[in-house]
TIVEXFI-91396 format. One record per residue (C-alpha): residue in one letter; x, y, z. Coordinates in steps of 0.25 Angstrom, whole numbers, plus 5000, padded with zeros to 4 digits. Layout:
<sites>
AXYZ/...
</sites>
This chain:
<sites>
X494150834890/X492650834890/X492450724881/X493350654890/X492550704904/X491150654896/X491750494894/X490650404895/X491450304902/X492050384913/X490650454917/X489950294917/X491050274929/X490750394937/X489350394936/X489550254944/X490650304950/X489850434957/X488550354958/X489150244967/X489850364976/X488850444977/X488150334985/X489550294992/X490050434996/X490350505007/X489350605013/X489450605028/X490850615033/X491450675022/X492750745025/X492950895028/X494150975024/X494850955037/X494350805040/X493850695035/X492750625043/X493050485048/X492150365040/X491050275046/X490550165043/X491250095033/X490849985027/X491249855017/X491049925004/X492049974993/X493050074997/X492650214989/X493850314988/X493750444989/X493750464974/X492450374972/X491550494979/X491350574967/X490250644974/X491050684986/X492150734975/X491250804966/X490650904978/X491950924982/X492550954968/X491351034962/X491651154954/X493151144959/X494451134951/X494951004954/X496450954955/X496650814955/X497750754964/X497650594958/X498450474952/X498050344945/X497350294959/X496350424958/X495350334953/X493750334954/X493250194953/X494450154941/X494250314934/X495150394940/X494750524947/X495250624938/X494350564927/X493250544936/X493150674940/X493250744924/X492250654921/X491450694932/X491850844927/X492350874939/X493451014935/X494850924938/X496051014932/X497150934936/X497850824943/X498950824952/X499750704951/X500550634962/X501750524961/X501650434950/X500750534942/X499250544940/X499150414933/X500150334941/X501350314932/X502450374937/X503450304946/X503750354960/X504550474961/X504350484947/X504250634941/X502750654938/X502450774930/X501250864928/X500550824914/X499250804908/X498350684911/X498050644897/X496750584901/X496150714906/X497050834902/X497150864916/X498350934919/X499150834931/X500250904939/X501250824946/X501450824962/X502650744963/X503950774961/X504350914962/X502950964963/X502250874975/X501450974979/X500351054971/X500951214968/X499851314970/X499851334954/X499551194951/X498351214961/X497851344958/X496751304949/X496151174958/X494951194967/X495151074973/X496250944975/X495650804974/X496850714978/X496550564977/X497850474977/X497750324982/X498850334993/X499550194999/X499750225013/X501150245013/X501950375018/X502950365006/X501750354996/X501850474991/X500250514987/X500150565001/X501250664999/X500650704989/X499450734996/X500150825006/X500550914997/X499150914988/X498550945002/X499551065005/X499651114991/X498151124993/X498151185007/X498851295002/X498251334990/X496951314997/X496351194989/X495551094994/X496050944993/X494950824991/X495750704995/X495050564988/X495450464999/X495850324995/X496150195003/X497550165011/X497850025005/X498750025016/X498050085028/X497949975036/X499249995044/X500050125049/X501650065049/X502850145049/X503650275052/X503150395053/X503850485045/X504850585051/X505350735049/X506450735042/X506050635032/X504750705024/X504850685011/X503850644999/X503650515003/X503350535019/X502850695021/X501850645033/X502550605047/X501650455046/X501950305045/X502250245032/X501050185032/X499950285037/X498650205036/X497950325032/X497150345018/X497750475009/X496350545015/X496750535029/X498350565027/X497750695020/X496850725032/X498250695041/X499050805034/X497950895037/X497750885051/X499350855054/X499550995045/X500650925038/X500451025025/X501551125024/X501051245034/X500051155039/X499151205030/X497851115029/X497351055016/X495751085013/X495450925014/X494350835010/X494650695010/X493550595001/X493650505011/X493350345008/X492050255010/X492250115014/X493750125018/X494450045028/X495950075030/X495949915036/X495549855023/X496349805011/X496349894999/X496849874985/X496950004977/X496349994965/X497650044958/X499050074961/X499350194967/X500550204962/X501450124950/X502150054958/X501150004970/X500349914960/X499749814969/X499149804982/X500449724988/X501349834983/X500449924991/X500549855003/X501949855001/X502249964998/X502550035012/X503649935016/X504149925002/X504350064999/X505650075009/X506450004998/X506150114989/X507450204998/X508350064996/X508750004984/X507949884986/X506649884975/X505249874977/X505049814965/X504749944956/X505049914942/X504349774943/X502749724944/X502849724959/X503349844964/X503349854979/X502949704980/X504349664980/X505849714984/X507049674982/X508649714976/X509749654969/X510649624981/X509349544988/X509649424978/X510049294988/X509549345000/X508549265009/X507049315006/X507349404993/X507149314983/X506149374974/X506849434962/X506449564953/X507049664943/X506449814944/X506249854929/X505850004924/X504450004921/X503150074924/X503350144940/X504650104940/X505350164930/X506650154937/X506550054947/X507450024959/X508449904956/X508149904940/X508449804933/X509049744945/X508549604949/X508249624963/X507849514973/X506849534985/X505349504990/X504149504984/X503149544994/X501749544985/X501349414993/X501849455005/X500849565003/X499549494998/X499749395010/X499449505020/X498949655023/X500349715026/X500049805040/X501349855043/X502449945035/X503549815031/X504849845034/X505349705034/X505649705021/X506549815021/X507149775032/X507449615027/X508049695013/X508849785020/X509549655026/X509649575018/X510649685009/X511549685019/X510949815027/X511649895020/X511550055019/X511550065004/X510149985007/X509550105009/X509950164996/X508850294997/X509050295011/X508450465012/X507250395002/X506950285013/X506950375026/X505850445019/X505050345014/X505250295030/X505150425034/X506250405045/X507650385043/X507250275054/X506850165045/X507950135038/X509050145049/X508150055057/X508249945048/X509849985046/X510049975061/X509349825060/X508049865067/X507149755069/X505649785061/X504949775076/X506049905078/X505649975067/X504249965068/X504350005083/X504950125078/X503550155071/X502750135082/X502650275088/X502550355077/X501350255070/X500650275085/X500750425081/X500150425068/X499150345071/X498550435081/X498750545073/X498050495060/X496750445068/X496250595067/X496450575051/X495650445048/X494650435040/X494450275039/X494550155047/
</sites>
């Protein structure tokens, strides 16, 4: 271990690292537990993540025990945090790992255990499955909670879930959570339901849109102030907040968030796609281009669907939707680079759902699509034969609501 905190390599990298954020970082304005401050002034230069002020970390970690809430996107520059940090001999003891595991390679929904990180020796215990929330034994020797996790925007995505139960495992065992915040690639736009009661679940434990707009620093600072922990108990917060971010302006993540987002155009795609996952329609997993495309068996010959693809067991897929099946559909990666998608797309859905004969077995996860929706609406909209314009003046009220609501929790243009 100390041969491997002493590499020559690693310590060049911070050294450029720490002295380029330390001329960078955030002195005034920095966020206090309850609040974080709004920024001013930003101007044209690189977005610095939260993880890049290494001097802002360090004081707030100094002499502390550190649990390490992180995946593959908890990087530092292209070093990722965890590394940073032991190289920096900062006192990290172990990492908490959230879907598709600390280094990104499980599927989703996959099991993901508790193991060692061969790299570090640090012990990693799992937060999905059966154990999503931290147990007071797994944090009684941590000081303090880094979380750092590249969310996408997207109520279903599951990293923010994750965070709701680190923030309340924390609350109640009185541990301080430093939140490393990251960009929104798809923070443009607010679309979509707002989830309903009845219909919490993993993938939609906040009543917001589908798409929120928000960064994972500002969703953080909403559970707080809305006291959706269990109690209403209220997490000791600081966010690390972002220098030069815009939520307006196109951001490509320097890597995938997870294995089956794998392009900027999967991202994008994502919140509209991801409805197909309570059918028995697939999203492309189990080929290069997962949630570029769609499509099923019974699609072949029909107008529009004329893009072909066989889902195969592979890396993030390891049994994928429609296996083996050669499945007909659309490939949307063009349709994706040719514009900023602004709004959550429906349409597709919809023009599927159609065109195999609008049928009920259509909605083969029918409990699995409500949540992802997080309404029961959704879906007998679209079996009713609801317009879009319908639909979307279903939203109308509820994304009125959120949107006055979330203005106390902003912390970027």
């Amino acid at each position: 271990m100390q041969k491997y905190l002493k590499s020559f390599y690693l310590k060049s990298i911070l050294a450029f690292l720490l002295t380029s954020c330390q001329h960078n970082s955030l002195v005034q304005g920095q966020s206090s537990p309850e609040h974080t401050e709004k920024i001013e002034n930003i101007d044209e230069k690189s977005v610095i993540v939260g993880a890049e002020q290494l001097e802002k970390i360090s004081e707030l970690v100094k002499d502390k025990k550190i649990g390490v809430v992180g995946n593959q996107t908890s990087l530092v520059g292209e070093v990722h945090l965890v590394d940073t940090l032991l190289a920096l001999e900062m006192n990290v003891i172990k990492i908490f790992s959230p879907e598709h595991g600390f280094r990104g390679e499980a599927d989703a929904g996959e099991h993901v255990a508790s193991n060692i990180d061969e790299k570090t020796g640090l012990p990693i215990i799992s937060i999905y499955g059966s154990n999503k929330k931290p147990s007071p034994e797994q944090l009684s020797d941590v000081d303090i909670l880094l979380f750092d996790l590249q969310d996408v925007g997207v109520r279903f995505y599951t990293y923010i879930s994750t965070l709701h139960y680190v923030m309340e495992a924390a609350a109640e065992n009185h541990i301080k959570v430093v939140l490393l915040d990251r960009p929104n690639p798809n923070g443009h736009y607010v679309d979509g339901p707002i989830r309903e009661k009845g219909f919490e679940s993993f993938v939609g434990m906040h009543p917001i849109p589908v798409v929120h707009g928000m960064t994972i620093g500002e969703i953080a600072q909403m559970i707080n102030g809305e006291k959706w922990l269990k109690n209403g108990v209220r997490c000791d917060l600081e966010v690390v907040s972002m220098m030069n971010y815009d939520r307006n302006k196109p951001y490509s993540l320097p890597v995938s968030p997870s294995p089956n987002l794998s392009s900027d155009e999967s991202i994008q795609l994502y919140p509209g796609l991801c409805f197909f996952e309570g059918t028995e329609v697939s999203v492309g997993r189990g080929t290069t281009t997962p949630f570029e495309v769609f499509g099923h068996p019974d699609l072949k010959d029909k107008e529009g669907f004329t893009y072909a693809f066989t889902p195969v067991s592979s890396f993030g897929a390891k049994k994928p939707l429609q296996e083996n099946q050669l499945c007909y559909g659309m490939n949307l990666k063009t349709y994706a680079q040719s514009k900023r998608i602004d709004k959550l797309e429906i349409k597709w859905l919809m023009k599927a759902y159609q065109a195999m004969g609008a049928k009920e077995s259509f909605f083969s996860r029918t409990r699995f699509f409500d949540l992802l929706a997080g309404t029961d609406k959704l879906r007998k909209q679209i079996r009713e034969g609801k317009s879009e314009e319908e639909i979307r003046a279903s939203w109308e009220e509820g994304i009125k609501t959120f949107l006055e609501m979330r203005q106390a929790y902003l912390i970027y243009p």
